[in-house]
PDB file of N, CA, C and O in Angstrom:
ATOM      1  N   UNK A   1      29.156  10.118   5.777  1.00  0.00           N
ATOM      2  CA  UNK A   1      28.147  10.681   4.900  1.00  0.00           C
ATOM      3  C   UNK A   1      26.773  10.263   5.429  1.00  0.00           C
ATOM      4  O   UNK A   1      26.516   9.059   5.457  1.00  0.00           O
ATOM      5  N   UNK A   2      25.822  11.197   5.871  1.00  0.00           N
ATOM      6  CA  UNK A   2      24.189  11.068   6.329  1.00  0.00           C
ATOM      7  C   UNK A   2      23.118  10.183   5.351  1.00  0.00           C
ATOM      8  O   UNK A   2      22.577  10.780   4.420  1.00  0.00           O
ATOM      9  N   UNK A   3      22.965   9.438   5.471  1.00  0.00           N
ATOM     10  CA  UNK A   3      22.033   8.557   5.071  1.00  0.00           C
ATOM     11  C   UNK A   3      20.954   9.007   5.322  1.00  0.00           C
ATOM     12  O   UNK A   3      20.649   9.175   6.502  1.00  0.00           O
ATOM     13  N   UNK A   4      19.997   9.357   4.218  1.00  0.00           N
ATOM     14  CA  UNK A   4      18.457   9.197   4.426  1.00  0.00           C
ATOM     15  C   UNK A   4      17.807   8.436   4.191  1.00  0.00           C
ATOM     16  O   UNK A   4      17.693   8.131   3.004  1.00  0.00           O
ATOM     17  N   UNK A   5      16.735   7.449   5.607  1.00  0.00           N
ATOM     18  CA  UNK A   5      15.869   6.657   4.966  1.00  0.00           C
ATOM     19  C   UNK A   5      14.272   6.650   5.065  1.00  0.00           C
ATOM     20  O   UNK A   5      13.599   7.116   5.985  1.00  0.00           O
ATOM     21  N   UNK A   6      13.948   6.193   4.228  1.00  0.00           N
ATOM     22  CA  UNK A   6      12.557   6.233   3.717  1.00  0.00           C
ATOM     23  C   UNK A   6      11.807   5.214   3.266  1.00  0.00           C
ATOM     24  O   UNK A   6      12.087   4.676   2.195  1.00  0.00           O
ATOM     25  N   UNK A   7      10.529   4.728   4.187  1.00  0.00           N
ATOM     26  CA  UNK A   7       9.634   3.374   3.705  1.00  0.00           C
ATOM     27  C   UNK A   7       9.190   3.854   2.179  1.00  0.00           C
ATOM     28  O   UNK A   7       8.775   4.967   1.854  1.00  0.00           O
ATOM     29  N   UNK A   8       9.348   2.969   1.539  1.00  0.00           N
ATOM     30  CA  UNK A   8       8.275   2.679   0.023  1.00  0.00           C
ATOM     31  C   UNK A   8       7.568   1.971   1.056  1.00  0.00           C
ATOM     32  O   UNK A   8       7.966   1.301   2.010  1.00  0.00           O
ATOM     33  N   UNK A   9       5.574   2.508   0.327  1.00  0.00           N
ATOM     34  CA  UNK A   9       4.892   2.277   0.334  1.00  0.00           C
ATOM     35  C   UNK A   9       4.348   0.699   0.299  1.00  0.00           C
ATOM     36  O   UNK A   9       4.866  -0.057  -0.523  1.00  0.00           O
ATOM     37  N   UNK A  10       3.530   0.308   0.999  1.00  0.00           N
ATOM     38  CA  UNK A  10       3.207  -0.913   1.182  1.00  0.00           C
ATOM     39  C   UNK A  10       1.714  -1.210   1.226  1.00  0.00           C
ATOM     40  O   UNK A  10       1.103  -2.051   1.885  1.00  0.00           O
ATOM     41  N   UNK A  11       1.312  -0.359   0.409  1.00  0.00           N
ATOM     42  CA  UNK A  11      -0.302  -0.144   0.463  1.00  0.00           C
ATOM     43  C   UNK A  11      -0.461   0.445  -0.973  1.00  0.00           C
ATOM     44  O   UNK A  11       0.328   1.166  -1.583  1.00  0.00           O
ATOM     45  N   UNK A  12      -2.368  -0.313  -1.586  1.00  0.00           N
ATOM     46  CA  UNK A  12      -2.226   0.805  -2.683  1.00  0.00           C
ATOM     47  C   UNK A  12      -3.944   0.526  -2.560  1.00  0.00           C
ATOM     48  O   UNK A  12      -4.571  -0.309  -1.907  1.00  0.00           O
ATOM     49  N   UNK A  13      -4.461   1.779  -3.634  1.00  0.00           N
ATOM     50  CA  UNK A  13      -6.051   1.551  -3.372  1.00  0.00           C
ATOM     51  C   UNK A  13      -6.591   1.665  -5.024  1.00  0.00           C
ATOM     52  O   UNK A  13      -6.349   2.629  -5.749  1.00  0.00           O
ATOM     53  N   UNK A  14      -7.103   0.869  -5.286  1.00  0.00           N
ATOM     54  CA  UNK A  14      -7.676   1.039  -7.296  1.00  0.00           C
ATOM     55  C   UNK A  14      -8.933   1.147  -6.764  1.00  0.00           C
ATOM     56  O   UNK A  14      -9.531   0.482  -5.918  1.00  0.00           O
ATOM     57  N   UNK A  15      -9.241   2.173  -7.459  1.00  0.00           N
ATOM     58  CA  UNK A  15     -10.609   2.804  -8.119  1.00  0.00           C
ATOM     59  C   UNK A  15     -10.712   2.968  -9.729  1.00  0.00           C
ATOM     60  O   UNK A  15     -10.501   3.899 -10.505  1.00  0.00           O
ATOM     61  N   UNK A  16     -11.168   1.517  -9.872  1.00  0.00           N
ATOM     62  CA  UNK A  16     -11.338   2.210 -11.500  1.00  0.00           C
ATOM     63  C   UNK A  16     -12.790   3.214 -11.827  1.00  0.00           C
ATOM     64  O   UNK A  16     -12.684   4.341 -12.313  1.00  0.00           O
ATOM     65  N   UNK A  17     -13.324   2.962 -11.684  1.00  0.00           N
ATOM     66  CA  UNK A  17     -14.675   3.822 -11.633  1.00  0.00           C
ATOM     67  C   UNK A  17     -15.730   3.679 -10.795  1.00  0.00           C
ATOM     68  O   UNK A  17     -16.046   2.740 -10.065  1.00  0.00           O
ATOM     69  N   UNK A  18     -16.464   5.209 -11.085  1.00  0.00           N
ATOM     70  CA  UNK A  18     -17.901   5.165  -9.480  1.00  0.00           C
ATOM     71  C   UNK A  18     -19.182   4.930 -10.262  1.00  0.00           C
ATOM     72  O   UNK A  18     -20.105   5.743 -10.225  1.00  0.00           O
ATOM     73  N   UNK A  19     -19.245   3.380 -11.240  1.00  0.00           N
ATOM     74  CA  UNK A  19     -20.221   3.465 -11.440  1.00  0.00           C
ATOM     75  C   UNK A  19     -20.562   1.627 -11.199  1.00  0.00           C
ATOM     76  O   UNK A  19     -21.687   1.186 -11.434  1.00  0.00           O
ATOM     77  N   UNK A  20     -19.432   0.727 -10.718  1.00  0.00           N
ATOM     78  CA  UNK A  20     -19.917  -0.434 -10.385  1.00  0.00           C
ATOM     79  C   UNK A  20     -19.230  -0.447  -8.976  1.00  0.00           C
ATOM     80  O   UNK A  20     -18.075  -0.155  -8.666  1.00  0.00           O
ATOM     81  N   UNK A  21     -20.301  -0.880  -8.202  1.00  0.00           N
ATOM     82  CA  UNK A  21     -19.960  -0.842  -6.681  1.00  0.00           C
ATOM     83  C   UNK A  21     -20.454  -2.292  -6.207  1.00  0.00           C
ATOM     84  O   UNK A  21     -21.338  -2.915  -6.796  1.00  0.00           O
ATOM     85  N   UNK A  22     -19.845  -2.707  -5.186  1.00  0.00           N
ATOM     86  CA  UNK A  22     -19.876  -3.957  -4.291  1.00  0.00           C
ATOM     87  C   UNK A  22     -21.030  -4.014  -3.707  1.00  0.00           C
ATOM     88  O   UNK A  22     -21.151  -3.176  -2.814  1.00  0.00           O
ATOM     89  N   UNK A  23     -21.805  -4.600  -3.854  1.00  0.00           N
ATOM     90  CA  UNK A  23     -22.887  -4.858  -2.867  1.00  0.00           C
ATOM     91  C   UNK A  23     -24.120  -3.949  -3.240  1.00  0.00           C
ATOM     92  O   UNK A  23     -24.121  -3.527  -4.396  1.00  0.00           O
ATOM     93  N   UNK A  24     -25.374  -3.518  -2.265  1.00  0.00           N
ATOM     94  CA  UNK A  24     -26.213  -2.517  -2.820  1.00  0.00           C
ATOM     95  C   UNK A  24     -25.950  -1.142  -2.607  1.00  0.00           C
ATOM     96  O   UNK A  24     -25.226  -0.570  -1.792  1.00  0.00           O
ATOM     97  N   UNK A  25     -26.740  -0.703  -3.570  1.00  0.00           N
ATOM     98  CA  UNK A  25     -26.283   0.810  -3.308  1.00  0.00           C
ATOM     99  C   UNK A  25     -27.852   1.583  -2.660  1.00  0.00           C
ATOM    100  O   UNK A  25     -28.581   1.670  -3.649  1.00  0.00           O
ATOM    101  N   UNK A  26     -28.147   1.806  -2.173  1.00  0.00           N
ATOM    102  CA  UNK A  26     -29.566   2.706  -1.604  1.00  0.00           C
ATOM    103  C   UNK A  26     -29.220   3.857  -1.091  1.00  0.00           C
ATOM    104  O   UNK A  26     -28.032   4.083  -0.861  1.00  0.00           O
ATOM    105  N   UNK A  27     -30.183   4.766  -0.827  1.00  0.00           N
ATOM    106  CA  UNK A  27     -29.919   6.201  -0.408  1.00  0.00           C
ATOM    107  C   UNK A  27     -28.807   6.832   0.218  1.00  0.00           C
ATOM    108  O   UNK A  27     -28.082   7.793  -0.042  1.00  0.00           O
ATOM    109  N   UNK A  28     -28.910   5.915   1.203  1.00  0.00           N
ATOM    110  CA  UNK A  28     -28.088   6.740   2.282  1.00  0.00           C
ATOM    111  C   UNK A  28     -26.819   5.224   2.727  1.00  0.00           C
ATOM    112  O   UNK A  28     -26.815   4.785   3.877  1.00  0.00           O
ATOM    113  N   UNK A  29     -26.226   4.852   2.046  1.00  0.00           N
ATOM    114  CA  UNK A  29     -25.311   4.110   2.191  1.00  0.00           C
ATOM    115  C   UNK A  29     -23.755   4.270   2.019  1.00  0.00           C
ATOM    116  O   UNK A  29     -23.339   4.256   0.861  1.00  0.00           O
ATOM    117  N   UNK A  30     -22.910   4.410   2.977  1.00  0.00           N
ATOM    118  CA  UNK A  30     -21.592   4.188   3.611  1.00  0.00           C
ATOM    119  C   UNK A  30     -21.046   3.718   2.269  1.00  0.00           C
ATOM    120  O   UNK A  30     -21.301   2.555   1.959  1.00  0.00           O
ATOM    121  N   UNK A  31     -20.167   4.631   1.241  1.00  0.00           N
ATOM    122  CA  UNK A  31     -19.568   4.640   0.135  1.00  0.00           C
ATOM    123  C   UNK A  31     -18.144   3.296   0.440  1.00  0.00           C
ATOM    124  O   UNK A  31     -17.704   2.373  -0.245  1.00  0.00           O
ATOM    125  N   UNK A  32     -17.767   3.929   2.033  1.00  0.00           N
ATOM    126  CA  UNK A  32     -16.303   3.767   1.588  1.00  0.00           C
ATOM    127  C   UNK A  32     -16.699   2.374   3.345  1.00  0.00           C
ATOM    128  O   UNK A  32     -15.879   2.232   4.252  1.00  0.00           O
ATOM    129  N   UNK A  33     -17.893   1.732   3.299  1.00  0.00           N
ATOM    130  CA  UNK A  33     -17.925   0.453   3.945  1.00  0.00           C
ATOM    131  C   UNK A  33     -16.935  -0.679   3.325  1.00  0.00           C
ATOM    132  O   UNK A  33     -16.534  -0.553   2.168  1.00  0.00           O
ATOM    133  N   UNK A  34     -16.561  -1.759   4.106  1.00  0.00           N
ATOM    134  CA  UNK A  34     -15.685  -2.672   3.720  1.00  0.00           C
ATOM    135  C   UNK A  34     -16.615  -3.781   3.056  1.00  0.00           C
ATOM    136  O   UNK A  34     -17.301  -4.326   3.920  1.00  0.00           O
ATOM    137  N   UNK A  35     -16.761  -4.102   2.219  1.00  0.00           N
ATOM    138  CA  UNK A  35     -17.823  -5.151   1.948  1.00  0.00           C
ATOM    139  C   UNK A  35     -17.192  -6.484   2.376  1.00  0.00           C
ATOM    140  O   UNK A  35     -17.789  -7.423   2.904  1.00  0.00           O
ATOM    141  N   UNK A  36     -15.216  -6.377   1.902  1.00  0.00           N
ATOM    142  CA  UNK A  36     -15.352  -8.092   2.235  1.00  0.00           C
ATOM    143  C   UNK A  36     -13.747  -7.939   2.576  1.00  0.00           C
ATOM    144  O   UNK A  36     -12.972  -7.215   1.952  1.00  0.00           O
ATOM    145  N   UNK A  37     -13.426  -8.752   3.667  1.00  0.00           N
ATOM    146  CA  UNK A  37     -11.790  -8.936   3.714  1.00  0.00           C
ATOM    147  C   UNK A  37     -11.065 -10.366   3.319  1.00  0.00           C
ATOM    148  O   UNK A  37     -11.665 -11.390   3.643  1.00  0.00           O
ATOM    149  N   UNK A  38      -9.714 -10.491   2.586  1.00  0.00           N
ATOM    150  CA  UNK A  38      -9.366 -11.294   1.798  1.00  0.00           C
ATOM    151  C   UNK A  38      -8.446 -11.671   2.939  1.00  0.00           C
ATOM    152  O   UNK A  38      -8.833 -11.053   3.932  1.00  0.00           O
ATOM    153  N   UNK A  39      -7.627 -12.255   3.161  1.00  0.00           N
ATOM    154  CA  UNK A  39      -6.305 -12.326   3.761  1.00  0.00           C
ATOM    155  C   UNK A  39      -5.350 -13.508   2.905  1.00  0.00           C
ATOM    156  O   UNK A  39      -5.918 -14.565   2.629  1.00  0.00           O
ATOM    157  N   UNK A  40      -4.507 -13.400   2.663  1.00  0.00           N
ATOM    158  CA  UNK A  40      -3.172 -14.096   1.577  1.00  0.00           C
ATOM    159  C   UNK A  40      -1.990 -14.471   2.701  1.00  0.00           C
ATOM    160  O   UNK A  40      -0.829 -14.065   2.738  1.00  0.00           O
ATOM    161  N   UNK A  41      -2.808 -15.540   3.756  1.00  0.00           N
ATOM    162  CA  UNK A  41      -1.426 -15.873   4.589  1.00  0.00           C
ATOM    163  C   UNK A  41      -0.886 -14.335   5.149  1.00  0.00           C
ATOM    164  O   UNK A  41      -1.341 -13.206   4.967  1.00  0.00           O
ATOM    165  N   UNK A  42       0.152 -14.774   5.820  1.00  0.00           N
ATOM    166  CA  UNK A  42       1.442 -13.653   5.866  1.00  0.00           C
ATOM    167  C   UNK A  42       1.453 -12.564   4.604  1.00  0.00           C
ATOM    168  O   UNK A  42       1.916 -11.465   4.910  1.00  0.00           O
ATOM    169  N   UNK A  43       0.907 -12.755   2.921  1.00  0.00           N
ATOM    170  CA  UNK A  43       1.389 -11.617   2.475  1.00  0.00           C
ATOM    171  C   UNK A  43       0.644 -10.665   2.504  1.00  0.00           C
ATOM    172  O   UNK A  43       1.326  -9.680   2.789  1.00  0.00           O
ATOM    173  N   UNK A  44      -0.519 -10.366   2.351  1.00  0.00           N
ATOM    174  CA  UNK A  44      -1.447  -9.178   2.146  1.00  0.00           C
ATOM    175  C   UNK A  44      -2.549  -9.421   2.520  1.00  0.00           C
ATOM    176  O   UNK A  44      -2.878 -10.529   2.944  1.00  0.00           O
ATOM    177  N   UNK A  45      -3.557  -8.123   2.405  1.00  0.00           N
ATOM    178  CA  UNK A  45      -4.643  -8.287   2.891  1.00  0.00           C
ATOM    179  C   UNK A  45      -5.398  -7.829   2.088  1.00  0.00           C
ATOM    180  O   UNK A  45      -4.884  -6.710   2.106  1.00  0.00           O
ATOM    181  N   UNK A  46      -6.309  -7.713   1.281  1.00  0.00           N
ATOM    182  CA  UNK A  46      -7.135  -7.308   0.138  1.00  0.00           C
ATOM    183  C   UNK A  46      -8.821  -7.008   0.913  1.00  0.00           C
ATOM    184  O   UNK A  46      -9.470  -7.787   1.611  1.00  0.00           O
ATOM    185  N   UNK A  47      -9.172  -5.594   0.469  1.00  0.00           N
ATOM    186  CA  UNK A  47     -10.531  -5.649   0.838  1.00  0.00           C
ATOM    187  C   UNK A  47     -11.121  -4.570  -0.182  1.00  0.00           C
ATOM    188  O   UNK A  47     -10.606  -3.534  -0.604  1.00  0.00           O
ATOM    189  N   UNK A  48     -12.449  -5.182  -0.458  1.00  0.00           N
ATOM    190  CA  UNK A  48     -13.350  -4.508  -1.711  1.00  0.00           C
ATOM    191  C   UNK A  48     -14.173  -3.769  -0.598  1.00  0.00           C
ATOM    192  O   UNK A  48     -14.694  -4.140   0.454  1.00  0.00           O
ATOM    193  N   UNK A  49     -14.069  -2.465  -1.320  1.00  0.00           N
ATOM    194  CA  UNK A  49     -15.169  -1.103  -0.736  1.00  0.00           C
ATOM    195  C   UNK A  49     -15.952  -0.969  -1.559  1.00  0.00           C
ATOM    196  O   UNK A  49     -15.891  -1.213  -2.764  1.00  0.00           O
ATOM    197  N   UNK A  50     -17.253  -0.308  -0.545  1.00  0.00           N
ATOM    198  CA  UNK A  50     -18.360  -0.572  -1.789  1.00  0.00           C
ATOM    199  C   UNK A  50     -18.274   0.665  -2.764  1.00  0.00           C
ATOM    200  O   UNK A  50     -19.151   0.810  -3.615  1.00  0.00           O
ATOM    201  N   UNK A  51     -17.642   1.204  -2.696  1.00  0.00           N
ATOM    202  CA  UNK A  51     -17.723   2.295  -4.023  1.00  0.00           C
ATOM    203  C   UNK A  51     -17.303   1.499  -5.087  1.00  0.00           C
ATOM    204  O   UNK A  51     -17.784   1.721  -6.198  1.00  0.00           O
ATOM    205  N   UNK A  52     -16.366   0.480  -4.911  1.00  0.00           N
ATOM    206  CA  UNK A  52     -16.005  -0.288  -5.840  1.00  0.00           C
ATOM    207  C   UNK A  52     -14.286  -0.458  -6.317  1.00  0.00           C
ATOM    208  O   UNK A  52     -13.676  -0.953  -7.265  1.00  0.00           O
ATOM    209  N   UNK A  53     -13.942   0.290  -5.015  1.00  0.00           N
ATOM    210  CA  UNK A  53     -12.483   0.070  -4.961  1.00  0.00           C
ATOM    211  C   UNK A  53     -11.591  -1.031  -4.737  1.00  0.00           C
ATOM    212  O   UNK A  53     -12.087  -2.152  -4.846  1.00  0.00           O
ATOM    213  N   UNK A  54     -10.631  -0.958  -4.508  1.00  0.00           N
ATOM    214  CA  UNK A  54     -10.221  -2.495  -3.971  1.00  0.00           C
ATOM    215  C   UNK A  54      -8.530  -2.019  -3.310  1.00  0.00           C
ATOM    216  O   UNK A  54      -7.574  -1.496  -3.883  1.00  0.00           O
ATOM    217  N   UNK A  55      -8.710  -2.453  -1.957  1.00  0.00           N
ATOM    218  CA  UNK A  55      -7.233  -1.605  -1.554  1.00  0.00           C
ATOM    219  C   UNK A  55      -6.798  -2.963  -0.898  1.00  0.00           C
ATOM    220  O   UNK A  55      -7.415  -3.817  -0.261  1.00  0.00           O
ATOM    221  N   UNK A  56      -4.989  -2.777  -1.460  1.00  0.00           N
ATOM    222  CA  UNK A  56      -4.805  -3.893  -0.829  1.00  0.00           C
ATOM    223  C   UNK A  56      -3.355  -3.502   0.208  1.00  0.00           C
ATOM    224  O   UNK A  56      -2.655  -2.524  -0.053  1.00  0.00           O
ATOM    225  N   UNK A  57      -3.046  -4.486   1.461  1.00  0.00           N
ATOM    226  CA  UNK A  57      -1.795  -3.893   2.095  1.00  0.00           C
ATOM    227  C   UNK A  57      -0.780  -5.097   2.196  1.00  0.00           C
ATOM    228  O   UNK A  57      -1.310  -6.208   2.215  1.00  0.00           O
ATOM    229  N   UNK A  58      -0.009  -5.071   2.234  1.00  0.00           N
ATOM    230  CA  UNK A  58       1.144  -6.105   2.308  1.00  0.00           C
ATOM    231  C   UNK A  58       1.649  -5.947   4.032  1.00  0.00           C
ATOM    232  O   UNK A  58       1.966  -4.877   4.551  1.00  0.00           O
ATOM    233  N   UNK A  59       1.625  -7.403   4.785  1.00  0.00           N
ATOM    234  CA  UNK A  59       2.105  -7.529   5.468  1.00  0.00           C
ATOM    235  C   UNK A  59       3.522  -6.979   5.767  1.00  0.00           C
ATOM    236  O   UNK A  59       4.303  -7.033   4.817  1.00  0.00           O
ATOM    237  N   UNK A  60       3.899  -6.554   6.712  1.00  0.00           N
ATOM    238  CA  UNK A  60       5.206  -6.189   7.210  1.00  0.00           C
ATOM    239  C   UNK A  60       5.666  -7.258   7.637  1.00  0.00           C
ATOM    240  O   UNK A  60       6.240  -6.984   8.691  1.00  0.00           O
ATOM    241  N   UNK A  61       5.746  -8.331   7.425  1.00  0.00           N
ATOM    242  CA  UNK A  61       6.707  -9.421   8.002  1.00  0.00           C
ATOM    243  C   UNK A  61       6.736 -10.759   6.471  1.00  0.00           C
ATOM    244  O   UNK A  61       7.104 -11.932   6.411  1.00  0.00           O
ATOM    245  N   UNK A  62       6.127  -9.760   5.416  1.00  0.00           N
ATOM    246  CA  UNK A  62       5.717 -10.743   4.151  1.00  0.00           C
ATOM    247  C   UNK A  62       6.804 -10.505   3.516  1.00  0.00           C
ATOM    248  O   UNK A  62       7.741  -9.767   3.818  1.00  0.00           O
ATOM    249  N   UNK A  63       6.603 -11.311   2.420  1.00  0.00           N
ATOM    250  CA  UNK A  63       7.897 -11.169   1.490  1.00  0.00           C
ATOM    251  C   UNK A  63       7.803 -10.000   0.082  1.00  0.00           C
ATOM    252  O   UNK A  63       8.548  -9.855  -0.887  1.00  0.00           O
ATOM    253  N   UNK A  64       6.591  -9.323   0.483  1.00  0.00           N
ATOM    254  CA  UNK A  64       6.119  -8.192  -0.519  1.00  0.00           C
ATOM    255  C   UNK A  64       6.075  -6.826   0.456  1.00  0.00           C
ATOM    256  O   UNK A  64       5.544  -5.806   0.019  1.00  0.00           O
ATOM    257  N   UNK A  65       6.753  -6.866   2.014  1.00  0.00           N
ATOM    258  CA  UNK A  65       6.830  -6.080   2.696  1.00  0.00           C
ATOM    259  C   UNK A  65       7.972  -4.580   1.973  1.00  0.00           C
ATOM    260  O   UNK A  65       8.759  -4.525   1.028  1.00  0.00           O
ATOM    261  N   UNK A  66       7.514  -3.590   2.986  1.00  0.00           N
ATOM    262  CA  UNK A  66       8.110  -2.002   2.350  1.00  0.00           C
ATOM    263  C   UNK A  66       9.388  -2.793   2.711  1.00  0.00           C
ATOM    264  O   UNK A  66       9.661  -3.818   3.336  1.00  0.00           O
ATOM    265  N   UNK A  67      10.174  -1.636   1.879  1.00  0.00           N
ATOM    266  CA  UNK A  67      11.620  -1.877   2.000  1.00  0.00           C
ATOM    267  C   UNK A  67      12.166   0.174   1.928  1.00  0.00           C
ATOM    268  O   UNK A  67      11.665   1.173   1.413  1.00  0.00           O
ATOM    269  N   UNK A  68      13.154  -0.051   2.591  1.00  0.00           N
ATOM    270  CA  UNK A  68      13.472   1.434   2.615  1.00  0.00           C
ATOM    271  C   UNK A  68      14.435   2.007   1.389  1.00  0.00           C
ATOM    272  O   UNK A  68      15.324   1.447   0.750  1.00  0.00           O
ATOM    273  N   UNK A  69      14.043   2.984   1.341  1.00  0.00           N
ATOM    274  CA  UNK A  69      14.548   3.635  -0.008  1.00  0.00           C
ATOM    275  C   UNK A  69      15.765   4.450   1.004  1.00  0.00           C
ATOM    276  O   UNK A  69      15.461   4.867   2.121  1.00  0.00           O
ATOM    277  N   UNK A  70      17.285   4.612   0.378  1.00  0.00           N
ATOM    278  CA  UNK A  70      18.200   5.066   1.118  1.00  0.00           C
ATOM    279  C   UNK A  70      18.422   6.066  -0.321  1.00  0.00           C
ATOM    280  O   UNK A  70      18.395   5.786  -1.519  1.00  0.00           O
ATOM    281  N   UNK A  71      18.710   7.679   0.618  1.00  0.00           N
ATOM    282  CA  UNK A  71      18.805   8.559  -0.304  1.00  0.00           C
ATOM    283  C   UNK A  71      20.722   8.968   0.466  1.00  0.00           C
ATOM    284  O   UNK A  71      21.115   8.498   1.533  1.00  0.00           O
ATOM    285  N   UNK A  72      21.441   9.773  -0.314  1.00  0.00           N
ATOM    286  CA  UNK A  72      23.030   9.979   0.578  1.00  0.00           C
ATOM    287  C   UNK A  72      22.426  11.453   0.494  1.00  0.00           C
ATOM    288  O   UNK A  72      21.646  11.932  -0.330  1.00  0.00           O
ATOM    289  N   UNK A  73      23.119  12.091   1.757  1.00  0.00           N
ATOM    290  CA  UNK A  73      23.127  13.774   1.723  1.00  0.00           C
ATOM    291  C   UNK A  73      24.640  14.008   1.950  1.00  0.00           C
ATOM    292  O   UNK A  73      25.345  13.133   2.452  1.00  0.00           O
ATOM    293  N   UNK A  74      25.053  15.046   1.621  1.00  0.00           N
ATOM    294  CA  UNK A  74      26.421  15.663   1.894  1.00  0.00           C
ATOM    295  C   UNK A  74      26.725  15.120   0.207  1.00  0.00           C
ATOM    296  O   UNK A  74      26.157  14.345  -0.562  1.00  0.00           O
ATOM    297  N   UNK A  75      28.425  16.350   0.119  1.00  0.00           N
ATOM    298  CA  UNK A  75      29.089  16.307  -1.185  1.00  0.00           C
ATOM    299  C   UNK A  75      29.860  15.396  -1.053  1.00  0.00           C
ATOM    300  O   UNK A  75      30.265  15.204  -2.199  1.00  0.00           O
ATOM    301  N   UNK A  76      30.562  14.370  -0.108  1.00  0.00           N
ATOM    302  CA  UNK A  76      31.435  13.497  -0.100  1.00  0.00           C
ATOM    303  C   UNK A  76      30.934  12.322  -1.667  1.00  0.00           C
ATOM    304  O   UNK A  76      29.820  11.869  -1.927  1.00  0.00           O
ATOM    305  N   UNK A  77      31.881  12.191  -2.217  1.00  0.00           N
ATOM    306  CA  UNK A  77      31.953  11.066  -3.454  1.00  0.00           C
ATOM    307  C   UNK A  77      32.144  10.044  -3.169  1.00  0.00           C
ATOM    308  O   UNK A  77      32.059   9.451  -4.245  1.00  0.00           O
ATOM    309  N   UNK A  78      32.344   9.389  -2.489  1.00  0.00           N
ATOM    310  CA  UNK A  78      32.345   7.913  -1.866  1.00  0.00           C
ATOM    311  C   UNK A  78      30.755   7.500  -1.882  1.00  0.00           C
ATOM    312  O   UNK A  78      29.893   8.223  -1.382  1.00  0.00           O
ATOM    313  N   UNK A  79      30.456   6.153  -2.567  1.00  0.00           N
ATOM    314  CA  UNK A  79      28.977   5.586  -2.108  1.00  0.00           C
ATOM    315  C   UNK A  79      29.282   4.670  -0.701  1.00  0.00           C
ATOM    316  O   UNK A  79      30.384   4.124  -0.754  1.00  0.00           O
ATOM    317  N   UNK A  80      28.632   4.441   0.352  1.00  0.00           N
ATOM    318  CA  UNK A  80      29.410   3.910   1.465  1.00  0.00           C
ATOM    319  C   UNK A  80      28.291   2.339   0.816  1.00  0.00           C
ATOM    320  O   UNK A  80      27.239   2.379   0.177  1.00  0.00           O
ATOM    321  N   UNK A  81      29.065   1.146   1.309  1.00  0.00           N
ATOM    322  CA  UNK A  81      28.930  -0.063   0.688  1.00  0.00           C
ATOM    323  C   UNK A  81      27.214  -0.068   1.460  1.00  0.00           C
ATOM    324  O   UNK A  81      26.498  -0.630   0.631  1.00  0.00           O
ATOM    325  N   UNK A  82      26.675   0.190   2.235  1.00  0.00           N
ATOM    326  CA  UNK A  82      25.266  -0.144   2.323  1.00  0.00           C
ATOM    327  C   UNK A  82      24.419   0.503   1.582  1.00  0.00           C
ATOM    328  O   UNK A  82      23.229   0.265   1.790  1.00  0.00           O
ATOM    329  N   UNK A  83      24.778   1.489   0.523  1.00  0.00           N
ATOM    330  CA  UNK A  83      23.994   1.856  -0.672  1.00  0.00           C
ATOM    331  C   UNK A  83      24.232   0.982  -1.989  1.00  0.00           C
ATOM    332  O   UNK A  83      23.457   0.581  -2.858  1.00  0.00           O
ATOM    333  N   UNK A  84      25.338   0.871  -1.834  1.00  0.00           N
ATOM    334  CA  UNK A  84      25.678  -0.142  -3.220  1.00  0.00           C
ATOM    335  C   UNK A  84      24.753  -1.124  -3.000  1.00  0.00           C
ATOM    336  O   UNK A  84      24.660  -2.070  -3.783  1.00  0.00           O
TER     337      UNK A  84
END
């Protein structure tokens, strides 16, 4: 039976709103500049944009790393033991 696999996501980006932003804001200024990078060891990496977002990524070798989502294709009824 064909196994499909698929990374879950290991990244996410919050924007709560575009009206408090990191740093200054003047005319002609680079929305989506990095204002500051965090690093958490091995697990993630956190960085505030100045629009006022905050995106963070999880190391691939961390313990908050993607993990693959296994989907089965075909009609066979058997789950094969690496889905269980």
């Amino acid at each position: 039976m064909p196994i499909e696999r698929e990374k879950i996501g290991s990244s996410f980006l919050i924007v709560p709103n575009t009206e408090h932003f990191f740093g200054d804001v003047r005319n002609n200024e680079n929305y989506l500049e990095v204002m500051a990078t965090l690093t958490f060891k091995d697990i993630a990496e956190v960085r505030l944009i100045r629009i006022g977002a905050i995106s963070v990524s999880f190391s691939d070798s961390g313990p908050l790393r993607s993990i693959d989502k296994l989907k089965l294709t075909g009609s066979e009824t058997s789950v094969p033991e690496e889905v269980m």
